[in-house]
C-alpha positions in Angstrom: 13.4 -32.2 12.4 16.2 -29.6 13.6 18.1 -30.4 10.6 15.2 -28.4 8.6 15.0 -25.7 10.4 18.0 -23.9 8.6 15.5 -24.3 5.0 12.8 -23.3 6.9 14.2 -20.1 7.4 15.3 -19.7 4.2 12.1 -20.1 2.7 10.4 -18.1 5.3 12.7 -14.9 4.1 11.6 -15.9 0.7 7.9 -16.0 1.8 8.1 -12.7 3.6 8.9 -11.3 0.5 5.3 -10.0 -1.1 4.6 -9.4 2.8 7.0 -6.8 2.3 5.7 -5.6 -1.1 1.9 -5.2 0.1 3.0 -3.7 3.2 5.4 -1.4 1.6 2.4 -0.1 -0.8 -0.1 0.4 2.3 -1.1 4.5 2.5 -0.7 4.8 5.9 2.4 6.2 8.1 3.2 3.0 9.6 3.5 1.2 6.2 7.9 1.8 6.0 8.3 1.3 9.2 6.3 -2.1 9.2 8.0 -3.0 6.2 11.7 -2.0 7.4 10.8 -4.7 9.9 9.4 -7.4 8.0 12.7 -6.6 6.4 14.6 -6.9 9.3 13.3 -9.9 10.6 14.4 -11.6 6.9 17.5 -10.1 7.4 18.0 -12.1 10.9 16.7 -15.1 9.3 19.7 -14.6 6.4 22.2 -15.2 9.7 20.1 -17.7 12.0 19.8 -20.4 9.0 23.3 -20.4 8.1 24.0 -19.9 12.3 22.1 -22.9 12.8 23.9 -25.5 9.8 27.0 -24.6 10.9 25.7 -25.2 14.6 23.7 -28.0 14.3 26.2 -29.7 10.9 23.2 -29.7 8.8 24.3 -28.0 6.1 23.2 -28.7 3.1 23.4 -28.6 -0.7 19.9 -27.5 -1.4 20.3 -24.7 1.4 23.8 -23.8 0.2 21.9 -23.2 -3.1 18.7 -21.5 -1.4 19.9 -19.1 0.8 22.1 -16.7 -1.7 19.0 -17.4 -4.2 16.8 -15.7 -1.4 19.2 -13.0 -0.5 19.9 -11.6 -4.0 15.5 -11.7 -4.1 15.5 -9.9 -0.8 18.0 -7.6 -2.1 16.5 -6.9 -5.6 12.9 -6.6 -4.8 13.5 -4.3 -2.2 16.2 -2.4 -4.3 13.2 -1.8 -7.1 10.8 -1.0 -4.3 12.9 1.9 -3.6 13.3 3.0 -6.4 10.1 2.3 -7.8 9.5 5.0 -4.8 11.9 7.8 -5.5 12.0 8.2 -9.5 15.8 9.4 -8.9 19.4 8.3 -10.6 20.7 9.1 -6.9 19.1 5.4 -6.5 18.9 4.1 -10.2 22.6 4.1 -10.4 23.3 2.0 -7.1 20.8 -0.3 -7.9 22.2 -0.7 -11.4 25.3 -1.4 -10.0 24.0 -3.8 -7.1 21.9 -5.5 -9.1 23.9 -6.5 -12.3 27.1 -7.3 -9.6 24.8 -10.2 -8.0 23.7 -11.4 -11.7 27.7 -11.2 -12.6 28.8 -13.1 -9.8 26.3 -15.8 -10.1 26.9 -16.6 -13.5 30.9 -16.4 -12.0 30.0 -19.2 -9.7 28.4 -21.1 -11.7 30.9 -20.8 -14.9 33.8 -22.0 -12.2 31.6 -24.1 -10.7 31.7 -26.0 -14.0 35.0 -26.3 -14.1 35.7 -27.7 -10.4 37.0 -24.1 -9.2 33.9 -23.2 -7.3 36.5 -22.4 -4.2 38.0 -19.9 -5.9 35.2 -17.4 -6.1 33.6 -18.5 -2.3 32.3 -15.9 -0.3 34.8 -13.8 1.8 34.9 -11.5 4.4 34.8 -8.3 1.7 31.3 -10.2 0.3 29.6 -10.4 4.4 30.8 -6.8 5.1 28.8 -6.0 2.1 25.7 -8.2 2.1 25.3 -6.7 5.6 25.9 -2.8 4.8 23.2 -3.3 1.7 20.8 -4.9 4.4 21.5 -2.0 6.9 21.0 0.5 4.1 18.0 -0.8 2.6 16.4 -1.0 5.9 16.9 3.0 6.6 15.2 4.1 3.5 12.1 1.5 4.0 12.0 3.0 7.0 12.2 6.4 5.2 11.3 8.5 8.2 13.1 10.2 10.7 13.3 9.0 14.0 14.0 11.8 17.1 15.6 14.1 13.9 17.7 11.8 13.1 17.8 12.0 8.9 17.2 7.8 8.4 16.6 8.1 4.9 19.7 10.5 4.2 22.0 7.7 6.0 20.2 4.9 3.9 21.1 6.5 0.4 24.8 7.5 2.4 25.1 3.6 3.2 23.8 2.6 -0.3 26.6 4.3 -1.8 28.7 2.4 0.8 27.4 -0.5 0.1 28.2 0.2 -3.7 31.8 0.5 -3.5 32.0 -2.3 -1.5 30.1 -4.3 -4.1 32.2 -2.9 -7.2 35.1 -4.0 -5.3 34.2 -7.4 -4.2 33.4 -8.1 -7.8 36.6 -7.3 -8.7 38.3 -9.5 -6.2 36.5 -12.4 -6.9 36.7 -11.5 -11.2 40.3 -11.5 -10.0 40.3 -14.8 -8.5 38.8 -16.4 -11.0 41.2 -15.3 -13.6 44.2 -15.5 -12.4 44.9 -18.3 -13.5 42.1 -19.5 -16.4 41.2 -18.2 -19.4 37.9 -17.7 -20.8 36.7 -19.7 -23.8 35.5 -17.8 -26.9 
């Protein structure tokens, strides 16, 4: 049964997801809030399900397959939410950006994947750093109110710019690795 858990999770973030969207949509004060922590709570289920293969060495194919496919949702839906929200290219752009990166990098994977070099575009350290400032970000402007003056919403669209170099630049290193030595076909 433990070895489940992991997918559980997984599908639990992916669940939480129109939680998030009606929650997000609710006319009420506490609506961001809530939804920054529905949000949050997916977020900790992103680390405890790969915590727990790794702990437990139930990793598995079908997880190794879910969990990125739940993260770029989590990412997306909430990126659109956003801006959905605030009709501005201050958040367009990013999202742009964010958005066509994950799309590039999976059809990347999957390309080298193809061709038995999978390794070569794995995750690295550059890739967690970022997944984790684009969760911290998107969590500050869900919240989108400040707390004891503190400007959350400002520091969300300052970290979403963070987040956005770090993602131009990861692509770049792993468009890099998978290039270095291969070709594309015509």
């Amino acid at each position: 049964m433990k070895h489940r858990i992991p997918t559980w999770l997984t599908l639990m973030r992916i669940a939480l997801l129109p939680v998030i969207i009606i929650v997000f949509y609710i006319d009420a004060y506490w609506a961001r809030p809530f939804s920054c922590l529905l949000f949050a709570v997916a977020g900790f289920t992103d680390w405890l399900d790969g915590y727990l293969a790794r702990r437990w060495k139930t990793e598995s194919r079908f997880g190794a397959f879910l969990d990125p496919v739940a993260d770029k949702l989590l990412v997306a839906t909430v990126l659109i939410l956003i801006v959905e929200f605030d009709h501005s290219p201050l958040l367009t752009i990013p999202a742009i950006i964010i958005i066509g990166r994950e799309i590039t990098i999976s059809a990347l994977r999957e390309w080298m994947a193809e061709m038995g070099e999978r390794n070569k575009v794995a995750v690295g350290w550059i890739g967690k750093v970022k997944t984790t400032l684009q969760m911290v970000a998107l969590g500050l402007l869900l919240w989108l109110h400040d707390f004891f003056g503190v400007p959350i919403y400002t520091l969300g669209i300052v970290g979403l710019y963070a987040a956005t170099v770090l993602t131009i630049w990861s692509m770049v290193i792993y468009l890099r690795a998978a290039f270095a030595d291969t070709r594309p076909d015509a």
